[in-house]
VEXDREN-2710 file (C-alpha; in Angstrom, 1 decimal):
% VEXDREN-2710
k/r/px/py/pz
1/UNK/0.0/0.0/0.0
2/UNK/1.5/3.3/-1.1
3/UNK/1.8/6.3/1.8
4/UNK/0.8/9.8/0.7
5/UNK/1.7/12.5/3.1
6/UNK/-1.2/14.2/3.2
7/UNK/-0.1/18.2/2.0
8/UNK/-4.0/19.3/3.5
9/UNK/-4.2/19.4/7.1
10/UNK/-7.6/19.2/8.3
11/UNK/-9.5/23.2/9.2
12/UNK/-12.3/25.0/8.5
13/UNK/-11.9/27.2/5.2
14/UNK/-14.7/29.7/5.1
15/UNK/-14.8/31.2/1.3
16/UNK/-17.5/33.1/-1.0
17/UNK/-18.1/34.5/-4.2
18/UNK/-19.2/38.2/-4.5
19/UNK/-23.1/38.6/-4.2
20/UNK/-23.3/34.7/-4.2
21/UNK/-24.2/32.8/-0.6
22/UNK/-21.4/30.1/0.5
23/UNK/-22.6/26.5/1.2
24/UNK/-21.5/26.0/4.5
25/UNK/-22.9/22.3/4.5
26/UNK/-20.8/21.3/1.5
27/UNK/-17.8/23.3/3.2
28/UNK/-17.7/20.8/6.2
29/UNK/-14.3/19.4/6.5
30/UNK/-12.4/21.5/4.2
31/UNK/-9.2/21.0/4.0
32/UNK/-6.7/24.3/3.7
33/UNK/-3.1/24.1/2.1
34/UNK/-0.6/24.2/4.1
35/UNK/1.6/27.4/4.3
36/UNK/4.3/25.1/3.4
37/UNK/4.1/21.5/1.4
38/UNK/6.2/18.4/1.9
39/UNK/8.5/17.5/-0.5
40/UNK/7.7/17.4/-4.3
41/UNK/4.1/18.2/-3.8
42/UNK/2.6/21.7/-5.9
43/UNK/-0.2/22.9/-4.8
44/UNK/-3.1/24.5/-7.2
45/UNK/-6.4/26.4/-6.1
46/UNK/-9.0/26.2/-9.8
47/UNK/-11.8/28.3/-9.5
48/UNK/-14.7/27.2/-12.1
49/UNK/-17.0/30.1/-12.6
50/UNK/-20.6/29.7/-14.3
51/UNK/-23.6/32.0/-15.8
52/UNK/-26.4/29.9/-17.4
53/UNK/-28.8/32.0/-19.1
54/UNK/-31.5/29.6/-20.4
55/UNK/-34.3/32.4/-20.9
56/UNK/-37.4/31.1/-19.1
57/UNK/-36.3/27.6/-18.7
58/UNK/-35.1/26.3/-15.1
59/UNK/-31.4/24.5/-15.2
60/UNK/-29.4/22.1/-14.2
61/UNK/-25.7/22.1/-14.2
62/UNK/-23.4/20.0/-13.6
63/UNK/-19.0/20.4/-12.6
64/UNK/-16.4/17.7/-12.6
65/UNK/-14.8/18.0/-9.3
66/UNK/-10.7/17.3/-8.4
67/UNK/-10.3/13.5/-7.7
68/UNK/-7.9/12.2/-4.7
69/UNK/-6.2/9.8/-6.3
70/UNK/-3.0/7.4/-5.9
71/UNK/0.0/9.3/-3.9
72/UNK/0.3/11.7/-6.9
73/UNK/-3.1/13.7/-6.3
74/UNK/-4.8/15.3/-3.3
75/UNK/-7.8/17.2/-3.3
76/UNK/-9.6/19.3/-0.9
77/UNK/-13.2/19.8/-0.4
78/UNK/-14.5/22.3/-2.7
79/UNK/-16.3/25.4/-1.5
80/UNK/-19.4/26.7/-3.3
81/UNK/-21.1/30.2/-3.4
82/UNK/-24.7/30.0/-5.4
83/UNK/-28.3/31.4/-5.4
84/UNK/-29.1/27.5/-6.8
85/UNK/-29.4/24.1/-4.6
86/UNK/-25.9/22.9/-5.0
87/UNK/-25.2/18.7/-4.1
88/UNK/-22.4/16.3/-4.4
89/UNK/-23.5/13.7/-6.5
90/UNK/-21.6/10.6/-8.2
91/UNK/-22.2/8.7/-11.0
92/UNK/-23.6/4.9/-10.4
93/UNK/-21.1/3.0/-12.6
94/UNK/-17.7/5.0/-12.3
95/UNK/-18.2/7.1/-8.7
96/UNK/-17.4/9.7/-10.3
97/UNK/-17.5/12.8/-8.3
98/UNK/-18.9/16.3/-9.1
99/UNK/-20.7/18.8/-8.2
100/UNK/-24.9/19.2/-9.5
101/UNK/-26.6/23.0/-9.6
102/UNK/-30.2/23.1/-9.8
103/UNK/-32.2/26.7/-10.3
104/UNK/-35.8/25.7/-9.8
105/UNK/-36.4/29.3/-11.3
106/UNK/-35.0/31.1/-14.1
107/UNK/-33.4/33.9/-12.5
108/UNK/-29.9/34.8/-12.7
109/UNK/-28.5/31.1/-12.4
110/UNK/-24.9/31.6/-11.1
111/UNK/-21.9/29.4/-9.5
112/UNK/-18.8/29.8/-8.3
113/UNK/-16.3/26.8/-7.3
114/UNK/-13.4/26.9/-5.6
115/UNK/-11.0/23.9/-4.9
116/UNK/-7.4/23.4/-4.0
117/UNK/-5.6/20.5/-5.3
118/UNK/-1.9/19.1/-4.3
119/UNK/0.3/16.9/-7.1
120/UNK/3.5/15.2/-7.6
121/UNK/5.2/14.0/-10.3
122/UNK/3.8/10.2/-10.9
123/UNK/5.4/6.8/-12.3
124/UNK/3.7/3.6/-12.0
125/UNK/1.8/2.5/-8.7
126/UNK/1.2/-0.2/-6.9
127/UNK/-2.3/-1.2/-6.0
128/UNK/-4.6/-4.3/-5.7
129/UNK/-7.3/-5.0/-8.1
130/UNK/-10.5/-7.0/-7.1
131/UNK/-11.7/-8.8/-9.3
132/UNK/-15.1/-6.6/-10.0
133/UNK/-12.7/-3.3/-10.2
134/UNK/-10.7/-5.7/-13.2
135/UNK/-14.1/-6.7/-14.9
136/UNK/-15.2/-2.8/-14.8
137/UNK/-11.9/-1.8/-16.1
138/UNK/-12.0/-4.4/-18.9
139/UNK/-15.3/-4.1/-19.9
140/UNK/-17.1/-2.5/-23.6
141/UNK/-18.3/0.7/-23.5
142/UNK/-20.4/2.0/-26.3
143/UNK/-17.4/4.4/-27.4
144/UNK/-14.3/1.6/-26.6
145/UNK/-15.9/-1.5/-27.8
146/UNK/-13.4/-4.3/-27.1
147/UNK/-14.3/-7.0/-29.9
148/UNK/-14.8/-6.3/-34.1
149/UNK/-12.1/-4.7/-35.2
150/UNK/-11.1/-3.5/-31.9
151/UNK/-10.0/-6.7/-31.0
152/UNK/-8.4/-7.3/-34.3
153/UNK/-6.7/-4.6/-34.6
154/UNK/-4.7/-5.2/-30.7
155/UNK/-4.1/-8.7/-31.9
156/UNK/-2.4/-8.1/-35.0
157/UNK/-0.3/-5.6/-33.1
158/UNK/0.6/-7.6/-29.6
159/UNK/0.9/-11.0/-31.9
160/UNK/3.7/-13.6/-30.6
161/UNK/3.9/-11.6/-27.2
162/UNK/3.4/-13.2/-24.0
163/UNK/3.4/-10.9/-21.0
164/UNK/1.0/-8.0/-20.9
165/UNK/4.2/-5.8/-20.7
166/UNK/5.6/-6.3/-23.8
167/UNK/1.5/-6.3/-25.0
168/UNK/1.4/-3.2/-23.4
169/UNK/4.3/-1.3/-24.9
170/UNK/3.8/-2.7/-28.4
171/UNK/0.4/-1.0/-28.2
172/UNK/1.5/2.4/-26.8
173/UNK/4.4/2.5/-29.8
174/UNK/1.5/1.1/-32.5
175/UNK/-0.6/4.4/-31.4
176/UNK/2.0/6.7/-31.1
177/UNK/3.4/5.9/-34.5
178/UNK/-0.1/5.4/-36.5
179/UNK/-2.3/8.2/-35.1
180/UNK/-1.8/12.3/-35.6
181/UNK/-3.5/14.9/-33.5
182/UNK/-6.1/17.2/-35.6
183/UNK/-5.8/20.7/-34.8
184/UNK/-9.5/20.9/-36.5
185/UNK/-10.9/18.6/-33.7
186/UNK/-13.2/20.2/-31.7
187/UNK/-12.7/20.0/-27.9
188/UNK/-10.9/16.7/-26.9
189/UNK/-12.7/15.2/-29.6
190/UNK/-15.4/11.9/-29.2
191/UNK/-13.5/8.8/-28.3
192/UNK/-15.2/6.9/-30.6
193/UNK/-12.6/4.4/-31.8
194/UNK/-14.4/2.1/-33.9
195/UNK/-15.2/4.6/-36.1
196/UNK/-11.9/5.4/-35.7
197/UNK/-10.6/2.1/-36.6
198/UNK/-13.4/1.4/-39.4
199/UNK/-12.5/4.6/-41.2
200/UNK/-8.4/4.8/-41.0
201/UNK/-8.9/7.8/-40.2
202/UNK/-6.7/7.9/-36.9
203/UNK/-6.7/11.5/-36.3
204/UNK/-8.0/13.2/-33.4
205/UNK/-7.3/14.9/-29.8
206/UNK/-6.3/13.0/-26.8
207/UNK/-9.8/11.7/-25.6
208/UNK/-9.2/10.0/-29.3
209/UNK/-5.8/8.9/-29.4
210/UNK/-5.6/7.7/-25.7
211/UNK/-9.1/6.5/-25.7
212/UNK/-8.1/4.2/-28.7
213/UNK/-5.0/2.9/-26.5
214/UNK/-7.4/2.0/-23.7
215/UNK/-9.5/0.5/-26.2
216/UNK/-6.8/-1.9/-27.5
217/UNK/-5.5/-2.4/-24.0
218/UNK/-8.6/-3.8/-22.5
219/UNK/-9.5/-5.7/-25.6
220/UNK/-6.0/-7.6/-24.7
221/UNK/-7.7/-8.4/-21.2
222/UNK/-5.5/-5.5/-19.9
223/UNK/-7.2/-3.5/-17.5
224/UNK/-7.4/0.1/-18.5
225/UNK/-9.0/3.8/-18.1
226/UNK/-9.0/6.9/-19.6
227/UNK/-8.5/9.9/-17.0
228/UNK/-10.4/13.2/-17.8
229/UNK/-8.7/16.3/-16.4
230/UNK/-7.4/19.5/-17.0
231/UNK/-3.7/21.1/-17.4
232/UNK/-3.2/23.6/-14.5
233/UNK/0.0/24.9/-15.3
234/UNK/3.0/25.5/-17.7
235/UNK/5.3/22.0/-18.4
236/UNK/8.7/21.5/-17.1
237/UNK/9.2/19.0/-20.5
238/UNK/7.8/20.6/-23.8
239/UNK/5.9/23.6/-24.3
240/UNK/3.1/22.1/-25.8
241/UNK/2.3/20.5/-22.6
242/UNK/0.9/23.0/-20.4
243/UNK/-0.7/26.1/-19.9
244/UNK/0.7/29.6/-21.1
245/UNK/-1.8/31.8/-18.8
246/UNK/-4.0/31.4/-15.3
247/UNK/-6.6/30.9/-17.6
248/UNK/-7.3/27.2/-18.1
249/UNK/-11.0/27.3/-19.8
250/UNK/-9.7/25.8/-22.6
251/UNK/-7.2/23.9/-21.3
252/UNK/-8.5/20.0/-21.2
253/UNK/-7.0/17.1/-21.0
254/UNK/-7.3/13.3/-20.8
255/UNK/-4.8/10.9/-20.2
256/UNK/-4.6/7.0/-19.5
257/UNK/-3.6/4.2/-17.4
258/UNK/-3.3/0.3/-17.9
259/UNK/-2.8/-2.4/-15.2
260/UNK/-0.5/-4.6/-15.5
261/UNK/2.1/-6.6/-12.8
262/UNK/-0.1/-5.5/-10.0
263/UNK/0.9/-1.7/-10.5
264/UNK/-1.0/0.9/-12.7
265/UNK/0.9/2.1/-15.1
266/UNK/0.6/5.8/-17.1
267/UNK/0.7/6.9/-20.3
268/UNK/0.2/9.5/-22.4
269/UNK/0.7/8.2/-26.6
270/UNK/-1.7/12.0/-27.1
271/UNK/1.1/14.0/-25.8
272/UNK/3.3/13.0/-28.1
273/UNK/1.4/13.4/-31.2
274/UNK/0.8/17.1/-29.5
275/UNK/4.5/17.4/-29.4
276/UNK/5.2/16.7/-33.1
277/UNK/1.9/18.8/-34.1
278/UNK/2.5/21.7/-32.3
279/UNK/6.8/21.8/-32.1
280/UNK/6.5/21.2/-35.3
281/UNK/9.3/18.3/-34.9
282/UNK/9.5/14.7/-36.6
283/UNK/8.5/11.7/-34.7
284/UNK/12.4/10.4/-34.8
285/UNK/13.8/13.8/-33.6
286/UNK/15.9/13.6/-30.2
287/UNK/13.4/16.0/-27.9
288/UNK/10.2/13.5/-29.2
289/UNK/12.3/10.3/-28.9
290/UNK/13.0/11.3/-25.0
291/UNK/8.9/12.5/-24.2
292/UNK/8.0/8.9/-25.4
293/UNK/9.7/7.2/-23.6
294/UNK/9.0/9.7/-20.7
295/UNK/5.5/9.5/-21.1
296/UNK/5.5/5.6/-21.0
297/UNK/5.6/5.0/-16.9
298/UNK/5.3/8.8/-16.2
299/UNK/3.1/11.9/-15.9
300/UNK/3.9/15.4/-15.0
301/UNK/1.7/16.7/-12.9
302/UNK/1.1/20.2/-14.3
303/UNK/-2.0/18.9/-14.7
304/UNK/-5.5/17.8/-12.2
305/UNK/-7.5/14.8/-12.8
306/UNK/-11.1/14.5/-12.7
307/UNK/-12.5/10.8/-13.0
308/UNK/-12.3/8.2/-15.3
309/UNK/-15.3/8.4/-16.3
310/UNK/-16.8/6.9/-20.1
311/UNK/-20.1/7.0/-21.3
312/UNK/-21.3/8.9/-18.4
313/UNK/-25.2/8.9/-16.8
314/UNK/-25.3/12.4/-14.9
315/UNK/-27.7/11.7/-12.2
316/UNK/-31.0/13.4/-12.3
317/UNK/-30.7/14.8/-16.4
318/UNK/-33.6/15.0/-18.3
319/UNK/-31.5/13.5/-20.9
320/UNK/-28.3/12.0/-22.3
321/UNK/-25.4/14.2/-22.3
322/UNK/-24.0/14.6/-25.5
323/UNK/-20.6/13.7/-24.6
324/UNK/-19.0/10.5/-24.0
325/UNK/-17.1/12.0/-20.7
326/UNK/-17.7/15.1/-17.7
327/UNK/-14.7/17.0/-18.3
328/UNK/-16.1/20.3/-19.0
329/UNK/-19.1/21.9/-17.4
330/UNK/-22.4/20.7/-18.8
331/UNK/-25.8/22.4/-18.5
332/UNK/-29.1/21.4/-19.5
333/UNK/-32.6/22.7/-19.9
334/UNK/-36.0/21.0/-21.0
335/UNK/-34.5/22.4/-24.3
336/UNK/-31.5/20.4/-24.4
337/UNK/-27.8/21.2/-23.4
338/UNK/-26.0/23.8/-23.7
339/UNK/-22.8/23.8/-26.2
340/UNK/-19.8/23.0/-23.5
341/UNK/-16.8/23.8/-26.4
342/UNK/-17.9/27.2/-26.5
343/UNK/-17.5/29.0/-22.9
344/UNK/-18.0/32.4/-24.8
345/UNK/-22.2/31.6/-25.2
346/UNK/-22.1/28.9/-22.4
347/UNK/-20.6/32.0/-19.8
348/UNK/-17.8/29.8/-18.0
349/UNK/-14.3/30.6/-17.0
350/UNK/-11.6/28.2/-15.3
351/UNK/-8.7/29.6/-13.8
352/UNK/-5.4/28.1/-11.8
353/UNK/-2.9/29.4/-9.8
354/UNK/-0.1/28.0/-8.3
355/UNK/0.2/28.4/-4.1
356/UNK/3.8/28.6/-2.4
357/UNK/5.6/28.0/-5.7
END
């Protein structure tokens, strides 16, 4: 079992939004940075404001919140100011954790977020899988099939190999070699990789590329799962990787994470094709060579992760969402939902900044 030294010691953080009433109930046990962090550990406070304006029509809305996760992420409790009915809620497959919003009226429908988050650097991780966490982790989804060409395609890559190691890092070179990032993409992209696969068309953004490694991963039996999250801050590696300003609306990101030899191990075949888009460098070229093998067994964290997510049912929508994962904010109406790729008519803003750097 790994240790994490916890960089949150337990008080009472009292915070609000101008105009906006804080939560108190949804504050208890909020944890406040330290003034000083142990070893290796950043610390991050992200502050999601939202405006839906939905006419006449009451609204729901729902946030991703900061996981705690492994001994590379801590998160606090988040502290809410809104005229709505704000509740935790989690999804019934995944768990996954976030925030829902309700306006019973349409008046001025307004939230503020505030959470602090503490990362360090993280390589592969020990843990024990039971053996329902290995069948959810292994299982279809509609946007990761596992069998069809799915499964034909990871065969013909991992054929002869015996250990899911080798399986696992003849997959990660396959994607990083075969797919390109799309600059045209909007958002993350879909994550549907049997339309992917069916077309040839292996372009996308990282909830495609690394969605189509977990894809081939788990139709190997390997267990696997994408990670939805957010980049909170420049990178230490390659400017591509991070963030150039406090403002992080746009600034999404999913990664991914396959079990094998009892540890979970990360990876990040999106980065790279980010890298050789956006450096404008060749796939052989020294500075690409060293990321890959980098991001094979490592992540910098310059970046906060939500939940893992796929094929998500928000609890209590009127409908399906339209995307396949809750990394950005999604409202809906009776109407329908409002378009989360385009903060400008949606009225959100995400910013980060760094604490005690």
């Amino acid at each position: 079992m790994n240790t994490i030294s916890n960089p949150f010691p337990r008080r009472a953080l009292l915070a609000g939004a101008a105009g906006l009433p804080l939560l108190p109930a949804l504050a208890r046990g909020q944890a406040r940075p330290a003034d000083t962090l142990p070893a290796g550990w950043r610390r991050f406070e992200l502050r999601t404001e939202v405006t839906v304006e939905t006419g006449d029509e009451p609204a729901i809305l729902w946030l991703p919140l900061a996981q705690t996760a492994g001994s590379y992420q801590q998160a606090a409790e988040p502290v809410i100011a809104t005229n709505g009915r704000a509740e935790r809620v989690r999804d019934a497959r995944y768990g996954a954790e976030m925030l829902r919003i309700t306006w019973p009226t349409p008046r001025e429908q307004r939230v503020v977020v505030t959470q602090a988050v503490a990362t360090r650097a993280r390589g592969a991780e020990a843990a024990a899988l039971n053996g329902a966490e290995r069948a959810l982790w292994t299982a279809p989804t509609e946007s990761v099939p596992t069998d069809g060409i799915v499964a034909e395609t990871a065969q013909r890559i991992t054929a002869g190999l015996r250990t899911d190691e080798a399986k696992l890092r003849a997959l990660y070179d396959w994607v990083v070699e075969n797919t390109f990032r799309n600059g045209s993409t909007r958002g993350c992209g879909t994550g549907d990789i049997k339309v992917m696969l069916e077309t040839g068309w292996l372009g996308g953004k990282c909830a495609d590329i690394n969605a189509l490694m977990t894809g081939l991963a788990r139709s190997c039996g390997i267990p696997a799962r994408d990670v939805y999250g957010i980049r909170v801050a420049p990178s230490e590696n390659s400017r591509s990787l991070g963030t150039g300003s406090p403002d992080i609306t746009r600034a999404q990101h999913c990664r991914t994470e396959m079990y094998v030899s009892g540890r979970w191990v990360p990876v990040d075949p999106a980065d790279i094709r980010k890298i050789v888009l956006e450096e404008n460098l060749p796939v052989e070229s020294d500075h690409v060579r060293r990321q890959r093998e980098r991001l094979f067994g490592n992540w910098e964290m310059n970046w906060v992760g939500y939940n893992s997510a796929t094929n998500v049912a928000l609890p209590g929508a009127p409908r399906a969402m339209d995307s396949n994962f809750l990394m950005y904010p999604c409202a809906m109406t009776a109407k329908g939902e409002q378009d989360c790729l385009d903060p400008a008519s949606f009225r959100y803003a995400i910013s980060s900044r760094e604490i005690g750097a």
